[in-house]
C-alpha positions in Angstrom: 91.8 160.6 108.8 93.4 157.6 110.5 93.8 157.6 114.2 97.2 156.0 115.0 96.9 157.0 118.4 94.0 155.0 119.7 95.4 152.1 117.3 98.8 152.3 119.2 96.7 152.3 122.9 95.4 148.8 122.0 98.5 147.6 120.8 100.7 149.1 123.7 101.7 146.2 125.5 103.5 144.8 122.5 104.7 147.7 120.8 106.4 148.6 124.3 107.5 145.7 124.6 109.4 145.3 120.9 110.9 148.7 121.7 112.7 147.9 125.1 114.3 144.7 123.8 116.1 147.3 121.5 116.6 149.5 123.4 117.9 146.8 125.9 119.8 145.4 123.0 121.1 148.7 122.0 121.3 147.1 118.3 119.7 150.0 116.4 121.0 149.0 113.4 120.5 145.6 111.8 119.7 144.4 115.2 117.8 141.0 115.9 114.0 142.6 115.6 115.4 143.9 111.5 116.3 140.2 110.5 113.1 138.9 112.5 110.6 141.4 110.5 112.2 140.8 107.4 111.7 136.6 107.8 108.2 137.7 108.8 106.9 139.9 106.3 109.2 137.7 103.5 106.8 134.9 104.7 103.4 136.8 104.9 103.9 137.9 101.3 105.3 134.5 100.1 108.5 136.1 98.2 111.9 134.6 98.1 113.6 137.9 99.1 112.7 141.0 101.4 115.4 143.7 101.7 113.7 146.8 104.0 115.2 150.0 103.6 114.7 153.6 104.8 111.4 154.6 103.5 109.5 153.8 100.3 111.2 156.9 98.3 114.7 154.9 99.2 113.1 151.9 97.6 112.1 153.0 94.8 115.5 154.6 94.1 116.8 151.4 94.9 115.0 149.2 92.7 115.5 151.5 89.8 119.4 151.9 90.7 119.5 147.9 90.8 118.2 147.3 86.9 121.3 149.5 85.7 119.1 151.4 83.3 120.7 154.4 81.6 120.3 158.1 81.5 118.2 158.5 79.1 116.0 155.4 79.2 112.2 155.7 79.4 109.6 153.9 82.2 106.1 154.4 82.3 103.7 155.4 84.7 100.5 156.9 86.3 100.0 160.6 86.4 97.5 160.3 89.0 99.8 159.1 91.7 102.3 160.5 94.8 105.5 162.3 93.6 107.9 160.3 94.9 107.1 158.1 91.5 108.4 160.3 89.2 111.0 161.7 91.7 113.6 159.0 91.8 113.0 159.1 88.0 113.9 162.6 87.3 116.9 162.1 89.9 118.3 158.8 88.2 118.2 160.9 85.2 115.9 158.5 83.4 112.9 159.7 81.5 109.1 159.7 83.0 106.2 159.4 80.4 103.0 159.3 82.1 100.1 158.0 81.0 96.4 158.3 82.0 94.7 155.8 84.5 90.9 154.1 84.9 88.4 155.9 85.7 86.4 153.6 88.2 90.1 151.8 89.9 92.0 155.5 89.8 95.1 152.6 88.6 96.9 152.7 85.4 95.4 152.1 81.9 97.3 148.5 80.8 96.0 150.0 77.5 97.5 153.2 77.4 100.6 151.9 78.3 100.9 150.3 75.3 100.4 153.5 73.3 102.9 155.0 75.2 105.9 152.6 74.1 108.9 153.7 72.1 112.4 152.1 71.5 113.7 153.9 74.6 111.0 151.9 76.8 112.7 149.9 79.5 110.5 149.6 82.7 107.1 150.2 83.6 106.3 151.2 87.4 102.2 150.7 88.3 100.9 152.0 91.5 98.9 149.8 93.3 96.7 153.1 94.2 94.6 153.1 97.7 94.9 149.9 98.6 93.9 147.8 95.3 96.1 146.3 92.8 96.6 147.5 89.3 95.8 145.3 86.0 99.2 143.5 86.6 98.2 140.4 84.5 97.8 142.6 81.2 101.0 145.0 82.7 102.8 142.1 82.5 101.7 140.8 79.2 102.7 144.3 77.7 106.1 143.8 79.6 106.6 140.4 78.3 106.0 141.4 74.7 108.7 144.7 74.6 111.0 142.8 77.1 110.6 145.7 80.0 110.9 145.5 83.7 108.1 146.0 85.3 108.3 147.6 89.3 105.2 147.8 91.5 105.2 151.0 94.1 103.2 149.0 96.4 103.7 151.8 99.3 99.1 151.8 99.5 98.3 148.4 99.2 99.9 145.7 101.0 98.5 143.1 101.9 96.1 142.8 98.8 96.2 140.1 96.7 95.7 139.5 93.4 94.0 136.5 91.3 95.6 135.8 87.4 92.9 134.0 84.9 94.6 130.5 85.6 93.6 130.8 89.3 97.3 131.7 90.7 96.9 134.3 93.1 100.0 136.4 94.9 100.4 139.1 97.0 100.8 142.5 96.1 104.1 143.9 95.7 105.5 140.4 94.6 104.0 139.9 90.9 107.0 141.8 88.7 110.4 141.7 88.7 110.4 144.0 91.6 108.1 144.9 94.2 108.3 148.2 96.7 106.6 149.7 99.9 106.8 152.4 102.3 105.9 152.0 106.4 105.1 155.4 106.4 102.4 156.1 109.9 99.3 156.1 107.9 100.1 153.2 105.3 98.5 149.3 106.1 101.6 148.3 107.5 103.1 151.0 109.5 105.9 151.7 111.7 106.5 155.3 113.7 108.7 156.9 111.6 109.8 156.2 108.2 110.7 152.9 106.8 110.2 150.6 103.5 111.2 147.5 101.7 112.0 145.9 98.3 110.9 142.3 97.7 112.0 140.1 94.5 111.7 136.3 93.4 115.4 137.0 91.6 118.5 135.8 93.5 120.6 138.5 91.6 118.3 141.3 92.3 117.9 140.6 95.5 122.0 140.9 96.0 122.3 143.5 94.1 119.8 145.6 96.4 121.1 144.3 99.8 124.4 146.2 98.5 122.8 149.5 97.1 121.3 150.1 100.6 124.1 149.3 102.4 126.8 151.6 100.3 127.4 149.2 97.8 128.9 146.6 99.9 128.6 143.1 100.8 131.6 143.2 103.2 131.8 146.2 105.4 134.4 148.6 104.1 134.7 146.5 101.0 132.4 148.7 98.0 131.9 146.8 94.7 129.4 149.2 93.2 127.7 152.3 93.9 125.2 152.8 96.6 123.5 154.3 99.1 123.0 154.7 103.0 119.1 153.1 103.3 118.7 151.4 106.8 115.4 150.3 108.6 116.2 151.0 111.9 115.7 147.6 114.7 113.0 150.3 116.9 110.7 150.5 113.8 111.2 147.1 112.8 110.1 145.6 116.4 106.9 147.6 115.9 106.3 146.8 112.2 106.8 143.0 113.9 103.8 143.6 116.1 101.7 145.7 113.3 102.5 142.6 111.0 100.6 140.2 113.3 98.1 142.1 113.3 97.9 143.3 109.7 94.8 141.1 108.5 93.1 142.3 111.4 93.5 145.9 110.4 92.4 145.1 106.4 89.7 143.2 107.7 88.4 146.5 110.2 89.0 148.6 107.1 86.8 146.2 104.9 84.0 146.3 107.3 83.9 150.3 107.0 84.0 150.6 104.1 81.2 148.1 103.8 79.3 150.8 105.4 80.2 153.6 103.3 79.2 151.2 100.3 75.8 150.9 101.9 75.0 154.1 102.9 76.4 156.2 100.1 76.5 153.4 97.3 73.0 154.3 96.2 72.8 158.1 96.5 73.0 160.1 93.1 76.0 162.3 92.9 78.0 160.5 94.8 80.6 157.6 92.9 82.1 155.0 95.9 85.2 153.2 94.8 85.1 150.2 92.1 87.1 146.9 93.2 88.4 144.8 90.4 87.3 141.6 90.4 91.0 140.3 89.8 92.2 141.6 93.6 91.5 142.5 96.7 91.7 146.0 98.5 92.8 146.8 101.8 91.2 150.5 101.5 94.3 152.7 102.2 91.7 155.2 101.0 88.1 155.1 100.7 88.2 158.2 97.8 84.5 158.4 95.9 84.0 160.9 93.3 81.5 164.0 93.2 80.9 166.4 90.9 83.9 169.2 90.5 81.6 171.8 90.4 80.6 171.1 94.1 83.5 168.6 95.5 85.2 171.3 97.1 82.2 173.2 98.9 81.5 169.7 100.1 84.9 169.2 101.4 84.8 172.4 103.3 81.4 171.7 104.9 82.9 168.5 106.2 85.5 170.5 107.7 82.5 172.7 109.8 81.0 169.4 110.9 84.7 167.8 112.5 84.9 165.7 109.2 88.4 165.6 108.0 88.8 164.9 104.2 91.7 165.0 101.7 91.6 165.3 98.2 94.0 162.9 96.2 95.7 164.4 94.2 94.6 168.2 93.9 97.0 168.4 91.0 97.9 166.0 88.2 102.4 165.3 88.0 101.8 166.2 84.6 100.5 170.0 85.2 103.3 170.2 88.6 105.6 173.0 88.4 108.2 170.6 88.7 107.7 168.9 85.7 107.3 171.7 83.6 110.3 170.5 81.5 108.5 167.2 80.4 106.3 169.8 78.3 102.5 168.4 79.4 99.9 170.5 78.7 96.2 171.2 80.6 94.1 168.2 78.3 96.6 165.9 77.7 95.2 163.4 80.7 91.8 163.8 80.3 90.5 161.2 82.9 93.3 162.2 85.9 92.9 165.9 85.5 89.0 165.3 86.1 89.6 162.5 88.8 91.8 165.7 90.4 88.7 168.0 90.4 86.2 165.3 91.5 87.9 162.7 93.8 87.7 163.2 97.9 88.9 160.8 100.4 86.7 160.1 103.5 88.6 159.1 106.7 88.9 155.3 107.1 91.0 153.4 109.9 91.3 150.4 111.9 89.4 152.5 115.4 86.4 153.6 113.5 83.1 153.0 115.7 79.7 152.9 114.4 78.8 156.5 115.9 81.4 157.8 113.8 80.7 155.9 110.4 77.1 157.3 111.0 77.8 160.5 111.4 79.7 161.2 108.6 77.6 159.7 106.2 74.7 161.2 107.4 76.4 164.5 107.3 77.9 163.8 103.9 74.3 163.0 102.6 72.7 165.9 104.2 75.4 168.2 102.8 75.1 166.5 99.2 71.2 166.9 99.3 71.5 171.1 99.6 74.4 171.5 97.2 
């Protein structure tokens, strides 16, 4: 599905030579290459504040942990989405209501967010799913008329961008009150291990986070709130440096296969290719298109026969997840995600592609389609 190892071959020079001035260094932890990735990604994103972390679980966790909400207190978000969403929720003791998502974008329905709000209401996290950003200008509208927070989990898609009716246009991951992001291997940006950020525009935020990932402290030893252990180490910051200058490069290789998909499955019946909203850009984390349930997965596993990896995101709505049980949804209440779970499949897309390889999978993918 992404082939990080022929991406790293090209990129070797660099990459090797971020990691022996750590390891020269030997300042593994906020060393010189941390501070230097986090003035450089700060800058490619145009946001006041960048604090990395451990991984984009951590940051989550952290942003939540940094608005002081209560036990108790409700946010809203996808069901058609990664766990770790819901996760730090459930941990922070605050209380998930999910809500159902667009059909054509896969991202949260601005309007059935609305529905979903109560007097216990106090954040709203969208998911900027597989590489696109959500509706954020009506989000925010919504958020702006209840008073609620409003966190992007930004781990698929940075490096979009996003265009408001008056013409402004930011950077996802920087357009609510908080923005998050994971470097997990496969992500746009991506280090070789785990890793994440937060970014903010707000001073106070921004503090408060820098502590919460560093125990709670703004003078070592010194603990003036409760917090947690969430580092980015300096050896995956000095290759998240390297991947960084290269990032557009990568988006712009990604674009230019799924240009082909577009082409060469765009007009095929049976087969739905991914809709871009007009209002951003997408950096195709995924390239997911939709085919009917009743044959998605006989497709998938002739794929497989052919060398074709696939994945299906997300096999199972959070709603219908064991784990969840206690939130009480039942098989119907998300209509549009629980069919998205039987009909979406995600074809491999990454920055190495050749055109013998786009070629051959849609040309098996058609052929495959034609005698279902």
């Amino acid at each position: 599905m992404v082939d990080i190892r022929s991406q790293y071959l090209r990129l070797q020079p660099d990459i090797d030579k971020g990691i022996a001035e750590v390891l020269d260094t030997a300042a593994f932890i906020k060393g010189p290459a941390v501070k230097e990735f986090r003035a450089e990604l700060a800058d490619y994103l145009g946001v006041p504040y960048l604090i990395p972390c451990a991984n984009g679980t951590d940051a989550l966790q952290v942003a939540l942990m940094a608005l002081n909400l209560q036990a108790g207190d409700e946010v809203i978000t996808t069901n058609f989405t990664f766990i770790s969403t819901v996760e730090v929720l459930v941990l922070l003791r605050l209380k998930p209501i999910l809500v159902d998502v667009d059909p054509l974008t896969f991202n949260i329905d601005p309007n059935k967010i609305r529905e979903a709000i109560t007097p216990r209401t106090k954040a709203i996290i969208p998911v900027h799913l597989f590489g696109q950003p959500a509706d954020m200008e009506s989000i925010q509208e919504i958020a702006g008329d209840h008073g609620l927070f409003v966190i992007e989990d930004n781990a698929q898609s940075l490096g979009a961008s996003y265009s408001y009716q008056d013409g402004t246009c930011k950077m996802a991951g920087t357009l609510g009150n908080i923005g998050t992001t994971s470097f997990f291997p496969t992500k746009p940006l991506a280090c070789y291990g785990d890793g994440g950020a937060l970014m903010t525009a707000d001073p106070h935020l921004a503090e408060t986070m820098e502590m919460i990932i560093n125990h709670g402290a703004k003078v070592k030893y010194h603990h003036e709130i409760i917090g947690v252990n969430s580092r980015l180490d300096s050896i995956q910051a000095a290759i998240l440096r390297v991947n960084l200058r290269n990032l557009d490069d990568f988006i712009d290789r990604r674009r230019k296969v799924a240009a082909v998909y577009n082409q060469r499955l765009g007009s095929r019946p049976g087969i739905k290719i991914p809709v871009t909203d007009q209002k951003g850009t997408h950096v195709y984390h995924q390239y997911t298109i939709q085919l009917d349930p009743e044959v998605r997965d006989s497709v998938q596993s002739k794929l497989s026969l052919k060398g074709i990896p696939s994945i299906i995101y997300y096999p199972v709505p959070l709603s219908l997840q064991k784990a969840f049980n206690f939130a009480g949804y039942r098989q119907g209440d998300f209509p549009v995600t629980e069919n998205l779970c039987k009909s979406v499949l995600s074809l491999p897309i990454h920055t190495e592609m050749d055109s013998e390889q786009m070629d051959y999978i849609c040309t098996n993918l058609l052929n495959i389609i034609d005698h279902e």
